[in-house]
C-alpha positions as CSV (number, residue, x, y, z in Angstrom):
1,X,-43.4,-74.0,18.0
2,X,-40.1,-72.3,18.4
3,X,-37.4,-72.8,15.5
4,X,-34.0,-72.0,14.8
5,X,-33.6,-69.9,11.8
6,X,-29.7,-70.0,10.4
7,X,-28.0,-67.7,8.4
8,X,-30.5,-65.0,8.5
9,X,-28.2,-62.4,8.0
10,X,-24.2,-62.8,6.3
11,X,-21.5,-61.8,8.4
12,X,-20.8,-58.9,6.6
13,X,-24.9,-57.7,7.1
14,X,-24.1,-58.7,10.5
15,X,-20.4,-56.5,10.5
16,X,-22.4,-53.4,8.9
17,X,-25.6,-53.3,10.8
18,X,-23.5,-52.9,14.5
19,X,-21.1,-50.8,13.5
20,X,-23.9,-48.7,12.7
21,X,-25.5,-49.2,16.6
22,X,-22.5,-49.0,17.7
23,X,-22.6,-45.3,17.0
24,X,-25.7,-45.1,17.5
25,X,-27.6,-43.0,20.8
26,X,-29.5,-45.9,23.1
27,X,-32.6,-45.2,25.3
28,X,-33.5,-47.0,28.5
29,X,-35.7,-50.0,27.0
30,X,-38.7,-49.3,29.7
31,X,-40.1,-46.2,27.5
32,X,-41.1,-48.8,25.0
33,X,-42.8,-51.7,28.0
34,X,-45.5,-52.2,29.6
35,X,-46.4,-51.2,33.2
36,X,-45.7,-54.7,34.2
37,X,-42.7,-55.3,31.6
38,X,-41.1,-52.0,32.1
39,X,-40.8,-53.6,36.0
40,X,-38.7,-56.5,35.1
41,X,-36.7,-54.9,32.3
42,X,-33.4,-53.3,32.2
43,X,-31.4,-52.5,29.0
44,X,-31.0,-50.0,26.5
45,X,-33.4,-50.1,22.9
46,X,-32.3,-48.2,19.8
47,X,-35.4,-44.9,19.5
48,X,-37.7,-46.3,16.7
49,X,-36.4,-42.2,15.1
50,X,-33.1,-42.5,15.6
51,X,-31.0,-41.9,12.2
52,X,-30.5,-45.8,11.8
53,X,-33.4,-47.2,13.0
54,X,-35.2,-46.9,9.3
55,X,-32.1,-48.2,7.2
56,X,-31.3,-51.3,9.9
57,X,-35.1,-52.3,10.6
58,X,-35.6,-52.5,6.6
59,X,-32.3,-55.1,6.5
60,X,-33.3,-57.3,9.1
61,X,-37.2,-57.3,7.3
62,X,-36.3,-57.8,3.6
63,X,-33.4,-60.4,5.1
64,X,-36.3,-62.5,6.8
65,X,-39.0,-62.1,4.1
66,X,-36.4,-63.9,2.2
67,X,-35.5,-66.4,4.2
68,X,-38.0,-69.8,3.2
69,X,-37.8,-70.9,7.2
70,X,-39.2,-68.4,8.2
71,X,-41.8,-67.6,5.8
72,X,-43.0,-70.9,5.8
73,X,-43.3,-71.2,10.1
74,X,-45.1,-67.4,10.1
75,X,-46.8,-67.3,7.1
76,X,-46.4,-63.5,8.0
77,X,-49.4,-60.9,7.3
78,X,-47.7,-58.2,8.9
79,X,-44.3,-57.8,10.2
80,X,-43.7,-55.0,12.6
81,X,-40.7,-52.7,12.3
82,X,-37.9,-54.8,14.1
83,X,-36.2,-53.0,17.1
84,X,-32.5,-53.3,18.5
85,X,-31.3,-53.7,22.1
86,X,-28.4,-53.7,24.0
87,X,-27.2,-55.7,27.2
88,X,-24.8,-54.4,29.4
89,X,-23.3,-56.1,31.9
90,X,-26.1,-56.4,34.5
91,X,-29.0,-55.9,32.3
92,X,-31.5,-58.3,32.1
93,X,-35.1,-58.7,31.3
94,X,-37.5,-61.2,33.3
95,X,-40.4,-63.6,33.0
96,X,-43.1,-61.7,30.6
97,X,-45.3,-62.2,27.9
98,X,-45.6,-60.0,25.0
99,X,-48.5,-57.6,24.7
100,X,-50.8,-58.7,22.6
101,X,-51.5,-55.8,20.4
102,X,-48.1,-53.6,19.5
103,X,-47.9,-50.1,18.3
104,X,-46.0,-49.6,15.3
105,X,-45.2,-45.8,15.5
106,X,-43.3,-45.6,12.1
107,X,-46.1,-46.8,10.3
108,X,-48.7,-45.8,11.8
109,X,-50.4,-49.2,12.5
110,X,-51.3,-51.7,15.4
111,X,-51.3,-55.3,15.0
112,X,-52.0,-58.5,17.3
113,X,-48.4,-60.5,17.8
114,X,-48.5,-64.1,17.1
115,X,-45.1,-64.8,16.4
116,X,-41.8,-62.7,18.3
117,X,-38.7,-63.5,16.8
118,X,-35.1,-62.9,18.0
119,X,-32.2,-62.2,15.9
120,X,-28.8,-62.5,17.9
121,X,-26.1,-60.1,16.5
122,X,-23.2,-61.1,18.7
123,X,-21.2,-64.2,18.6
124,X,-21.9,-67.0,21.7
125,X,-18.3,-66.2,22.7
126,X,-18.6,-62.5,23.0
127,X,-20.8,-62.3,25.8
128,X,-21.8,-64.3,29.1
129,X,-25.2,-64.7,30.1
130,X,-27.9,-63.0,28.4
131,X,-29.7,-66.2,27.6
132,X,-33.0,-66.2,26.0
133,X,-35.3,-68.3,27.8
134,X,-38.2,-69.4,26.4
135,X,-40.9,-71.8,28.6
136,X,-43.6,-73.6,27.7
137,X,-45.8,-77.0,28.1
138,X,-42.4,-79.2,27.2
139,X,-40.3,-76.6,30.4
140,X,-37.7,-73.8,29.9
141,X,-35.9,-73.4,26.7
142,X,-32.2,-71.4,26.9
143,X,-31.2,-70.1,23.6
144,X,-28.1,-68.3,22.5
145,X,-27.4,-68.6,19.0
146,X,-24.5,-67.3,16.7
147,X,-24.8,-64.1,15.1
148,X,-27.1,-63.5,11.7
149,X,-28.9,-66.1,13.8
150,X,-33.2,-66.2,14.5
151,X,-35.3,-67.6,16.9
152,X,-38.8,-67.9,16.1
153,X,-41.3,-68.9,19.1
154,X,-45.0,-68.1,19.8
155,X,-45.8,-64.5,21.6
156,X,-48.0,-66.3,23.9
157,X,-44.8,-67.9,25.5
158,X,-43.3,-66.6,28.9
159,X,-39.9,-66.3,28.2
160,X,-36.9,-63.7,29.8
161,X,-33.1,-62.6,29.0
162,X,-30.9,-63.3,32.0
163,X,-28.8,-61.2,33.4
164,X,-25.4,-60.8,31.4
165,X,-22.1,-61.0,33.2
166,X,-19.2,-60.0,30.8
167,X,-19.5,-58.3,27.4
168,X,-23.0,-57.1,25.4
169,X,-25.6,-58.7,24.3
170,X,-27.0,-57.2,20.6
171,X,-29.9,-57.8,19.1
172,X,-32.7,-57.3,16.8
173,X,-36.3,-58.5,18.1
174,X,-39.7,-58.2,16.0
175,X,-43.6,-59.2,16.2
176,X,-45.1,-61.0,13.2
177,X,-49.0,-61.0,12.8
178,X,-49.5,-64.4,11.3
179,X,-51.8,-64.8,8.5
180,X,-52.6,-68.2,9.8
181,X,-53.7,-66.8,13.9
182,X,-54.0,-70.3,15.7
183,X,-50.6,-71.4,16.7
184,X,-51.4,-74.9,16.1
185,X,-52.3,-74.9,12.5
186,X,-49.2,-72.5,11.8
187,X,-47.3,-75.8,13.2
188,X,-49.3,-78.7,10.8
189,X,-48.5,-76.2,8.2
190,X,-45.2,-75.6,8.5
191,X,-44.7,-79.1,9.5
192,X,-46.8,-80.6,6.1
193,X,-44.7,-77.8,4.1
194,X,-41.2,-79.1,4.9
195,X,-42.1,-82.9,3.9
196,X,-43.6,-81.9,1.0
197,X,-40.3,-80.0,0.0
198,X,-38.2,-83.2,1.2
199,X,-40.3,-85.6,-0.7
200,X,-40.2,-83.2,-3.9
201,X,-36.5,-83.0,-3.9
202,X,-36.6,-86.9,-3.7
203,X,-39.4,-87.8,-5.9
204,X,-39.7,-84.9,-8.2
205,X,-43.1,-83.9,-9.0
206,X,-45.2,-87.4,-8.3
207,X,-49.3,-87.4,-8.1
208,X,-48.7,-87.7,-4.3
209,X,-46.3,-84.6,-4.3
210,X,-48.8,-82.5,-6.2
211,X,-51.5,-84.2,-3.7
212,X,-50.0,-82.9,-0.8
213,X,-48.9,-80.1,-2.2
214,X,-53.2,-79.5,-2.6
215,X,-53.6,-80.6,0.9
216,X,-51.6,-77.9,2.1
217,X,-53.2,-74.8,-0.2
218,X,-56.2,-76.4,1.0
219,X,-55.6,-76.2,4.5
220,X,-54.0,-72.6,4.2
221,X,-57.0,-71.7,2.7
222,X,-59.9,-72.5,5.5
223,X,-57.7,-71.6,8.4
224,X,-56.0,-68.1,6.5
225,X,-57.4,-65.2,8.0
């Protein structure tokens, strides 16, 4: 399931967080990929110790933990320190899938990633190119949202950045280790949560609300891991 998540951030989380990276001291984005990643990939990535890696990474987190989209798509168990790049002109990332198990050095923990999530920090009009692409069964996704912006989509997905042509390309990008792990059931879930919402804002508080309602703890329950 991928899903547009508006409004993450305000503008003025969005106006604070790059002036901060854009005083910030980049690194080339291959220290933090894989053998086969760190092939395809070229930008720069904000060091996980730089001075405002700590104070921006907790933003973006407390900003999506609040956000009901998204904790209703991930059902999140853990959500790993979010990152920051920068795309230059010419930088680009291709065709890759996330490792399955990421390192959170700041923590001190390792965790499986279900969910990656994208959160654009640059207006559609600043930049050319740099489109997230995203494919699976359905074909290739292109995704460029404005900033304070999210895309949500599984971490099983092959997906790339294209090459940007004019501008930069900022961004914060995350792992979430679902507490719900098949990708399927997170979908039913989220799917059976959001008409449950809709038919309580409708309906109020009916015996087939609260029914549904049951169906979904239920559900959440036996597949919760």
């Amino acid at each position: 399931m991928m899903l547009h998540i508006p409004e993450v951030l305000t503008r003025d989380e969005v106006a604070y967080i790059r002036g901060k990276l854009e005083k910030a001291h980049w690194q080339d984005g291959r220290s933090s990929a894989g053998p086969q990643a760190a092939g395809v990939k070229s930008n720069a990535q904000l060091p996980h110790d730089a001075p405002e890696a700590a104070e921006l990474s907790g933003l973006v987190e407390a900003a999506l933990r609040r956000h009901p989209l998204f904790v209703s798509a991930a059902i999140p168990h853990i959500i790993l320190t979010p990152r920051f790049n920068a795309y230059e002109v010419g930088a680009q990332f291709g065709n890759h899938i996330d490792g399955a198990l990421q390192n959170d050095v700041g923590r001190g923990i390792v965790a499986r990633t279900d969910i990656s999530t994208t959160l654009f920090l640059c207006e559609v009009d600043e930049y050319d190119g740099g489109e997230l692409i995203v494919e699976d069964t359905y074909g290739a996704h292109e995704v460029k949202l404005p900033a304070g912006d999210a895309i949500l989509y599984p971490s099983t997905s092959l997906h790339r950045v294209e090459p940007v042509t004019r501008g930069v390309r900022l961004a914060s990008f995350l792992w979430c280790q679902s507490r719900v792990r098949d990708e399927a059931h997170r979908r039913m879930l989220f799917e059976l949560d959001m008409t449950v919402l809709k038919l309580r804002s409708e309906q109020g508080d009916t015996p087939e609300v609260v029914s549904l309602t049951g169906l979904y703890h239920n559900l959440l329950r036996q597949w919760a891991g």
